[in-house]
Backbone as CSV, one residue per row, in Angstrom:
resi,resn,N_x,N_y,N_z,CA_x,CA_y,CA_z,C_x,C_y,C_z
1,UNK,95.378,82.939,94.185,95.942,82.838,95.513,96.799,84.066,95.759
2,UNK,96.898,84.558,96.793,97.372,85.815,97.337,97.762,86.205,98.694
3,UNK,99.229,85.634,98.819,99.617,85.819,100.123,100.441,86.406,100.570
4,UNK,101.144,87.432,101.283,102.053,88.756,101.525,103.199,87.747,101.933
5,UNK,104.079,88.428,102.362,105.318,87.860,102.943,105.863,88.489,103.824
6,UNK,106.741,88.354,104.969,108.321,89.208,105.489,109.399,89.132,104.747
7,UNK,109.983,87.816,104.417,111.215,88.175,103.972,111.227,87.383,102.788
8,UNK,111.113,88.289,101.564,111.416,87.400,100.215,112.948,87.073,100.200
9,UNK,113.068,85.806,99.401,114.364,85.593,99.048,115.343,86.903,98.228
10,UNK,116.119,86.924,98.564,117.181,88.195,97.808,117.247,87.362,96.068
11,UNK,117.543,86.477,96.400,117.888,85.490,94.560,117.287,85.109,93.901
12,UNK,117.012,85.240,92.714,116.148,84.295,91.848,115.927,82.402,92.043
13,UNK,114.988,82.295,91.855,115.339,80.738,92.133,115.557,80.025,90.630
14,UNK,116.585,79.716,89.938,116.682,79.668,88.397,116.217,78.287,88.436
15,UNK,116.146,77.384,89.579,116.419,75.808,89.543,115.005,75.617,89.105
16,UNK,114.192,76.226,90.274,112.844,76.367,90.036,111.874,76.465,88.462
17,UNK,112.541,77.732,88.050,112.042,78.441,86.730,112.654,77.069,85.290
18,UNK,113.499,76.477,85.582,114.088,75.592,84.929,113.358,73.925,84.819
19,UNK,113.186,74.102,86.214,111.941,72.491,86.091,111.043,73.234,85.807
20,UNK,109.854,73.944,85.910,108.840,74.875,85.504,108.268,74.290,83.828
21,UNK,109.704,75.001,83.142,109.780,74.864,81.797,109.682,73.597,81.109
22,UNK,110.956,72.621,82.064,111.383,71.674,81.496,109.804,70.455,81.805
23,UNK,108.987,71.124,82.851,107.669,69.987,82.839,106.894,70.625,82.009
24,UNK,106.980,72.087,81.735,105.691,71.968,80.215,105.859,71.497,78.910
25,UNK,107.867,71.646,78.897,108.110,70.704,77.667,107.743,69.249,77.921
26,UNK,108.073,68.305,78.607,107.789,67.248,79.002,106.405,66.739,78.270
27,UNK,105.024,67.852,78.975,103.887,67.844,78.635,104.044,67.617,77.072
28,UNK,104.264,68.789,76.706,103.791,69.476,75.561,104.535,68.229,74.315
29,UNK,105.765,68.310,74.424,106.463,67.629,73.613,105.384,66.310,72.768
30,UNK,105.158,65.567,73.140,104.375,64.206,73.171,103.065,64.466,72.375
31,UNK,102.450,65.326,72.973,100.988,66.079,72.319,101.048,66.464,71.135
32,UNK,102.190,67.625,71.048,102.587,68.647,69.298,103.503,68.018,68.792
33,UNK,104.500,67.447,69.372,105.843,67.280,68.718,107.005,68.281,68.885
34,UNK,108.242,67.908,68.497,109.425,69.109,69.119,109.294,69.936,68.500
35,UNK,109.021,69.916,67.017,109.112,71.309,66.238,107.746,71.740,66.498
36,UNK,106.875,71.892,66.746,105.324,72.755,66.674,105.973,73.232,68.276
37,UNK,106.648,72.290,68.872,106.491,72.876,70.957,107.454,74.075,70.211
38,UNK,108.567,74.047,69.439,109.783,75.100,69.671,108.757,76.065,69.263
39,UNK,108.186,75.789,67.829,107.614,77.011,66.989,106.821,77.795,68.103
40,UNK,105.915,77.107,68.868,105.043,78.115,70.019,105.648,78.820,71.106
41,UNK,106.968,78.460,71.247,107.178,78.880,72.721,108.297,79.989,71.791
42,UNK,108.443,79.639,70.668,109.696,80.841,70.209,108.854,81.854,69.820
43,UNK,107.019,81.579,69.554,106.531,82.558,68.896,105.895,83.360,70.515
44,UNK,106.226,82.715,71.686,105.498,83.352,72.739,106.751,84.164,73.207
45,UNK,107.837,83.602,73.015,109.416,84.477,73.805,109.175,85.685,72.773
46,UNK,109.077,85.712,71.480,109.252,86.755,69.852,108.324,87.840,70.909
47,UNK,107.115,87.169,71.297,106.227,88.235,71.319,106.000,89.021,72.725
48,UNK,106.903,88.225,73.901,107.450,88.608,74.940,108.383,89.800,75.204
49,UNK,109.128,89.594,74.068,110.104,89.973,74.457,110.450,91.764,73.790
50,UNK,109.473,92.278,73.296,109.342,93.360,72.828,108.322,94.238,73.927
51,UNK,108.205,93.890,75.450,107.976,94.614,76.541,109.171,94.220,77.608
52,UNK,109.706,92.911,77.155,110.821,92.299,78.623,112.191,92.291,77.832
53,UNK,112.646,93.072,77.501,114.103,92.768,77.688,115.062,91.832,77.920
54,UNK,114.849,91.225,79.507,115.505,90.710,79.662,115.148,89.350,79.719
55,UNK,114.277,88.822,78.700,114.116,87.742,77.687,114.555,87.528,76.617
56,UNK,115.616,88.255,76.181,116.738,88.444,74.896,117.533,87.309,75.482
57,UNK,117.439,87.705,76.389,118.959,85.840,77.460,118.594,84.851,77.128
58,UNK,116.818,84.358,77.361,116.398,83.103,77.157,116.191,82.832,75.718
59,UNK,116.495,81.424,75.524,116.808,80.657,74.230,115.467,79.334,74.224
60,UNK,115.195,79.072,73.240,114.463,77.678,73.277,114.993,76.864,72.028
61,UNK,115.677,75.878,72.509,116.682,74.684,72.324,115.682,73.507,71.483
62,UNK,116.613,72.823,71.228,115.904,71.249,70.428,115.242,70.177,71.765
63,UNK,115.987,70.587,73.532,115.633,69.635,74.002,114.586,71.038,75.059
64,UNK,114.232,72.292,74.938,114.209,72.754,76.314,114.148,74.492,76.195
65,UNK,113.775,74.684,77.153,113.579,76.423,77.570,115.086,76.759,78.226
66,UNK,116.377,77.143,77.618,117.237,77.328,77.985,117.335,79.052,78.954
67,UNK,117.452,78.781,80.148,117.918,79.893,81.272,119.217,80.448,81.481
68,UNK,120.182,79.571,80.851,121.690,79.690,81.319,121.870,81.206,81.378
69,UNK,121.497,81.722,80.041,122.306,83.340,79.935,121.580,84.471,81.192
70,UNK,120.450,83.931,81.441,120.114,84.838,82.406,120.708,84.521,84.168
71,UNK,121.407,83.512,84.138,122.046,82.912,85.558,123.604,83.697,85.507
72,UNK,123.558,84.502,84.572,124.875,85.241,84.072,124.874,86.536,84.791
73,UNK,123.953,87.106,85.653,124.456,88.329,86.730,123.719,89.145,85.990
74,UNK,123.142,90.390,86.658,123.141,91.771,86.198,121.755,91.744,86.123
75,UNK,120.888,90.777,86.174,119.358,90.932,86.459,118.293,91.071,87.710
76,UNK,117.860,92.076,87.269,116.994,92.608,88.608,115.650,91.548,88.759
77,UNK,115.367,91.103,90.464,114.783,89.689,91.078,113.644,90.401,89.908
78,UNK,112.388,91.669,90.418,110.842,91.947,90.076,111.083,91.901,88.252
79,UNK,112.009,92.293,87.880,112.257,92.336,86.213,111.502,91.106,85.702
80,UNK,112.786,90.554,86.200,113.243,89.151,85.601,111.274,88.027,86.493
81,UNK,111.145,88.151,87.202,110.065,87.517,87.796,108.833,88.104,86.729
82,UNK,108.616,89.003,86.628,107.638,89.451,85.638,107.293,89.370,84.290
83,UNK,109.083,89.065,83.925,109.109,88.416,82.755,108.707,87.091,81.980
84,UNK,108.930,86.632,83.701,109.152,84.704,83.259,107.082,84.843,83.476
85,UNK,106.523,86.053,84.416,105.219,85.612,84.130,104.525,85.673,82.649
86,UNK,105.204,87.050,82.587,104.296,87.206,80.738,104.866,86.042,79.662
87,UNK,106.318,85.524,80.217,106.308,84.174,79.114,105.633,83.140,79.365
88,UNK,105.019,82.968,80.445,104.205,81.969,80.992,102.879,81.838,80.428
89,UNK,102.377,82.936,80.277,100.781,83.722,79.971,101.227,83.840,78.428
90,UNK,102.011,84.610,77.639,101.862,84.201,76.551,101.973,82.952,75.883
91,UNK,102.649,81.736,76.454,102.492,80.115,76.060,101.769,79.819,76.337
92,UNK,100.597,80.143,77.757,99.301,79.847,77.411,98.234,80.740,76.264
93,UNK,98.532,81.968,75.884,97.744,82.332,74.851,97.966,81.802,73.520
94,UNK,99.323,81.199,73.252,99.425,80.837,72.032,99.274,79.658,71.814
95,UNK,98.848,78.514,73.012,98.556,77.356,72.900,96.898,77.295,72.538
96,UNK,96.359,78.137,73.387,95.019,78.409,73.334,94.042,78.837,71.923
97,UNK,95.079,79.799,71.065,95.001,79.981,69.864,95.140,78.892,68.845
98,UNK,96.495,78.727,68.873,97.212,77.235,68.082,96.749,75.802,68.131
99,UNK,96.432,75.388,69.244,96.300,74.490,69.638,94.719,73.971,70.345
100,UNK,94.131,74.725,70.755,92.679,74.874,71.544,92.696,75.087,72.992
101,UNK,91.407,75.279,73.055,91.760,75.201,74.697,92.145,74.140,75.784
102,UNK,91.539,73.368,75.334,91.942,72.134,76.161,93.167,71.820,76.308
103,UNK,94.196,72.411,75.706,95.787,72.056,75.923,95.674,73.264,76.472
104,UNK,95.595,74.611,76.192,95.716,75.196,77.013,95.246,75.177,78.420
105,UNK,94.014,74.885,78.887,93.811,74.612,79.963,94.873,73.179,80.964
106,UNK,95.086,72.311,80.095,96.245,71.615,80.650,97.134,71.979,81.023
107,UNK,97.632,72.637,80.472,99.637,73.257,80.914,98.968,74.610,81.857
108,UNK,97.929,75.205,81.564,97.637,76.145,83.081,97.176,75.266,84.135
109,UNK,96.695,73.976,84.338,96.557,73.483,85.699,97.871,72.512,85.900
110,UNK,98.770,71.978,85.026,99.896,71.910,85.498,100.895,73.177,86.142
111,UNK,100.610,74.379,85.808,101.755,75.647,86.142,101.094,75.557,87.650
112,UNK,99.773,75.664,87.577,99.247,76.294,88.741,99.632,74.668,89.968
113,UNK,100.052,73.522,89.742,100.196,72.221,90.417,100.921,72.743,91.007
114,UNK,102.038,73.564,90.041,103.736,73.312,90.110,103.478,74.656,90.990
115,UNK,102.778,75.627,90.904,103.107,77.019,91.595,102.831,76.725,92.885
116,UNK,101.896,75.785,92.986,100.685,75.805,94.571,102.214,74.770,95.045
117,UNK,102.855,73.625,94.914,103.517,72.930,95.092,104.735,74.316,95.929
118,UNK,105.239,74.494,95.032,106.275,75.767,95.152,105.752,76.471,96.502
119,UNK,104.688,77.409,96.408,104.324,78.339,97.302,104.015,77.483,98.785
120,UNK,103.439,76.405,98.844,103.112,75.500,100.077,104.442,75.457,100.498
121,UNK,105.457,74.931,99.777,106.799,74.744,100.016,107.745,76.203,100.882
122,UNK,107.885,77.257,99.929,108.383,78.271,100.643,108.110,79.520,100.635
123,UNK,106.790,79.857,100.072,106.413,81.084,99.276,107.365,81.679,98.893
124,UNK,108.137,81.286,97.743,108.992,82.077,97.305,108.619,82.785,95.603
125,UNK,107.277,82.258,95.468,107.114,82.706,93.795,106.076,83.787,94.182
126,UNK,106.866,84.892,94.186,105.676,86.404,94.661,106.556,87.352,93.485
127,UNK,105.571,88.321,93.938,105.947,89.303,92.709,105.582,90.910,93.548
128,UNK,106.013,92.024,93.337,105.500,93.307,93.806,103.920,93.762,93.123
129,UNK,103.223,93.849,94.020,102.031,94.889,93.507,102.080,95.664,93.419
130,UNK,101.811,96.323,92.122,101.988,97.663,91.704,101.311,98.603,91.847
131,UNK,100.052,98.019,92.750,99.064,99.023,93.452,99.109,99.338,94.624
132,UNK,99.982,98.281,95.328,99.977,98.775,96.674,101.317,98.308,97.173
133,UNK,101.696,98.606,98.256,103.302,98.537,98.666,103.440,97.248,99.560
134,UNK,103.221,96.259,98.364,103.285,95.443,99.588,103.869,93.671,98.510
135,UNK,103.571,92.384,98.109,104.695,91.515,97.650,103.434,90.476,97.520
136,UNK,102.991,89.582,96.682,101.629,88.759,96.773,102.433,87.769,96.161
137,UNK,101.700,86.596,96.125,102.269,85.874,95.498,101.060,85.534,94.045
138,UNK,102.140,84.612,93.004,101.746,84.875,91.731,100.639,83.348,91.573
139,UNK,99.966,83.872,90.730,99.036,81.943,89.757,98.433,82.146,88.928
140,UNK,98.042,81.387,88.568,97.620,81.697,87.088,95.925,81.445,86.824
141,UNK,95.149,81.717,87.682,94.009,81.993,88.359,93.373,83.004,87.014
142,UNK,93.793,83.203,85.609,92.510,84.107,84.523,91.901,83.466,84.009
């Protein structure tokens, strides 16, 4: 899905990115268990986070994908949005690996529920194209 905008929001939406997480733990939890969900999503942040930076903030907890440190100022909206995509895309590659596809394909048609939900709502989950000068919005459509 791919739709331009006028006026993106100036702010991150953290509330958003926070239920996001907290429904793939939800998912996931029940299926793997807490320790296999932490081990994947700490091995998708590990492997994130050596192109994003500013995924050093985010933590993954005993109950959850913790955001707090990044609600702490000083992060740029396209950074930080690009980031939370490649952590998104790498928890689906490492579920897909780890786990098979069929869980992976689950938690990508839940993201994509939760994105289409979101975007119907306010198109606010877009990102800059880096090919052309212009703001699309994001899904998880690979």
């Amino acid at each position: 899905m791919r739709i331009s905008f006028i006026k993106p929001r100036k702010e991150i939406d953290f509330a958003f990115w926070q239920m996001l997480f907290c429904r793939i733990w939800a998912y996931l939890v029940p299926v793997l268990g807490v320790s296999n969900v932490c081990t994947i999503l700490n091995h998708a942040l590990t492997r994130c986070r050596q192109n994003n930076k500013i995924l050093e903030r985010v933590r993954i907890i005993a109950d959850g994908v913790n955001l707090d440190f990044l609600k702490e100022g000083g992060v740029k909206k396209e950074e930080t949005l690009l980031a939370m995509r490649d952590f998104l895309s790498e928890i689906l590659n490492a579920l897909a690996i780890l786990s098979g596809k069929k869980v992976s394909e689950e938690v990508r048609n839940l993201i994509n529920k939760i994105i289409k939900q979101k975007v119907l709502k306010n198109n606010m989950i877009c990102f800059p194209n880096p090919t052309k000068d212009e703001t699309t919005c994001f899904s998880f459509d690979f």
